[in-house]
N, C-alpha and C positions, 0 to 999 in steps of 0.2 A: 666688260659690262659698262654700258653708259651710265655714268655714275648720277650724273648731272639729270640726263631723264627718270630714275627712277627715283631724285630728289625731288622730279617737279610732280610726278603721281604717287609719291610717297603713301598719302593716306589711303589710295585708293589699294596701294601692293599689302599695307597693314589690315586694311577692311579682310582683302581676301585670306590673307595669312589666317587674322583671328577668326574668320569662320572656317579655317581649315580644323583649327585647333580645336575648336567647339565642337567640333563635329568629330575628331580622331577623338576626343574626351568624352565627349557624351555616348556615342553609337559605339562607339568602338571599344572605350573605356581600357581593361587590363591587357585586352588581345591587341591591341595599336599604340601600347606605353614606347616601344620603342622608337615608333616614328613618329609620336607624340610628342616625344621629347627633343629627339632630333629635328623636328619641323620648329619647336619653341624655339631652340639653339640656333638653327639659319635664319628663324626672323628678328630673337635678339642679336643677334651675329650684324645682321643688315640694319638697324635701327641703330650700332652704337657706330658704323660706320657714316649715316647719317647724324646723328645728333649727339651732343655732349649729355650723358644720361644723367640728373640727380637722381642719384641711388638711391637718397634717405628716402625723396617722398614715393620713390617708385616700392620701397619696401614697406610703407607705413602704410599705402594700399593694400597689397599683398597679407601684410597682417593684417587687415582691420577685416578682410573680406573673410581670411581662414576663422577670425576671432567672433565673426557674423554667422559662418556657417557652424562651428560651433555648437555655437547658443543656438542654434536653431537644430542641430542635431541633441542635442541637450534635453531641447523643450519638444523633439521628436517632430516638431515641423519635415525637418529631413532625415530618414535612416537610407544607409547605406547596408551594402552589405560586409564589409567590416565593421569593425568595431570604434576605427577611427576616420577620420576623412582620408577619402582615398588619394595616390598622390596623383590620378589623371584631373582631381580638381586641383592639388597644389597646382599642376599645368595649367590648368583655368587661369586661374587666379593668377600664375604670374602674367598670362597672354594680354589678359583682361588690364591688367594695370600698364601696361606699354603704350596697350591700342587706347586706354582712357588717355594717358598723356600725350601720345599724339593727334587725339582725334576732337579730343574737349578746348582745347585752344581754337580748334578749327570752326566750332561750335557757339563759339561769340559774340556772334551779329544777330544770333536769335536771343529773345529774351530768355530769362533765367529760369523761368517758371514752364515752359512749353520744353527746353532741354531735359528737364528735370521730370516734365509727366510723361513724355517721351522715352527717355531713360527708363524709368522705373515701369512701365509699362513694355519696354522690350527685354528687361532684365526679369520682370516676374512671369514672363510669360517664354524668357528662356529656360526656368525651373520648371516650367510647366510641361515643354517641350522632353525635358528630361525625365521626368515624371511618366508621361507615354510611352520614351523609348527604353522606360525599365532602369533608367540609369539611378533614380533615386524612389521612394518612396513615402508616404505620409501617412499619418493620424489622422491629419484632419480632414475636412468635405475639401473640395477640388476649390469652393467660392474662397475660404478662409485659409486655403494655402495661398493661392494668387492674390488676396488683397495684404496680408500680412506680407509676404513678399516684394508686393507693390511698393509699399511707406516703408521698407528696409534700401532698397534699389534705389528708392528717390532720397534718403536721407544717405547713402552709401555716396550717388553722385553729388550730393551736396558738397559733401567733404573731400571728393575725390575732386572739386573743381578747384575744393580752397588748398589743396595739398598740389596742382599745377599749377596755381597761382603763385602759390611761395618754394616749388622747388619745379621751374618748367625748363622743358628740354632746349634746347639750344641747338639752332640746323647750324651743323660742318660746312664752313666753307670746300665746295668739292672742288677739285681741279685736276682737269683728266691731261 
């Protein structure tokens, strides 16, 4: 494998990875846990052979998003149909914190405020997506699941930019 080439389109092999995941976790959910997982595995697998990973803030994401869904299975925003969150979202959730660290640095030159309504507008309108395909369910009207959503995604990526700010990945030097 050309290591060097898939350093130079990295973000774009991460893009597709994480909408592999999304889509083996949302559509496919308990019946695709194994290749769900195994697919998480090959693209963290390829992400630590490109980049020095900080763990902390890559897990302080990961918690904050399970600690987000939660509260929002709590307050019934979200039911599943277990009893607790299921683990094709832990997979979410870890996919989602790799492709944010790799992808939110790349994201810089745009201002902070368009990232961010951006972000949160394609984060609450991925629950929304899920929502359709049966993966989760709601209480509430379809307006006040997607705007509370919205200001979760946009205050989630707030944080999620100041946590690759203070613990960001580092590209490997590769040498084939």
């Amino acid at each position: 494998m050309n290591m060097s080439l898939v350093q130079r389109y990295a973000v774009v092999i991460i893009s597709v990875w994480f909408q592999a995941i999304w889509f083996l976790a949302v559509v496919g959910r308990e019946s695709t846990l194994i290749v769900l997982i195994v697919t998480l595995i090959l693209g963290g697998g390829l992400a630590a052979r490109l980049y020095q990973i900080g763990w902390i803030g890559l897990s302080l994401l990961v918690g904050l998003g399970f600690a987000v869904d939660t509260l929002n299975t709590f307050l019934e925003l979200l039911q599943f149909q277990t009893p607790w969150l299921p683990v094709w979202l832990l997979c979410l959730w870890l996919a989602f914190a790799l492709y944010a660290f790799v992808l939110l640095p790349q994201l810089n030159r745009f201002p902070k405020w368009s990232v961010l309504c951006v972000g949160g507008l394609g984060g609450s309108l991925s629950y929304l997506a899920g929502l359709k395909f049966g993966a989760v369910t709601t209480t509430f009207s379809t307006k006040s699941f997607v705007s509370v959503l919205f200001v979760e995604w946009v205050l989630m990526l707030a944080i999620a930019s100041l946590l690759v700010a203070r613990f960001p990945l580092v590209q490997k030097e590769i040498r084939e």
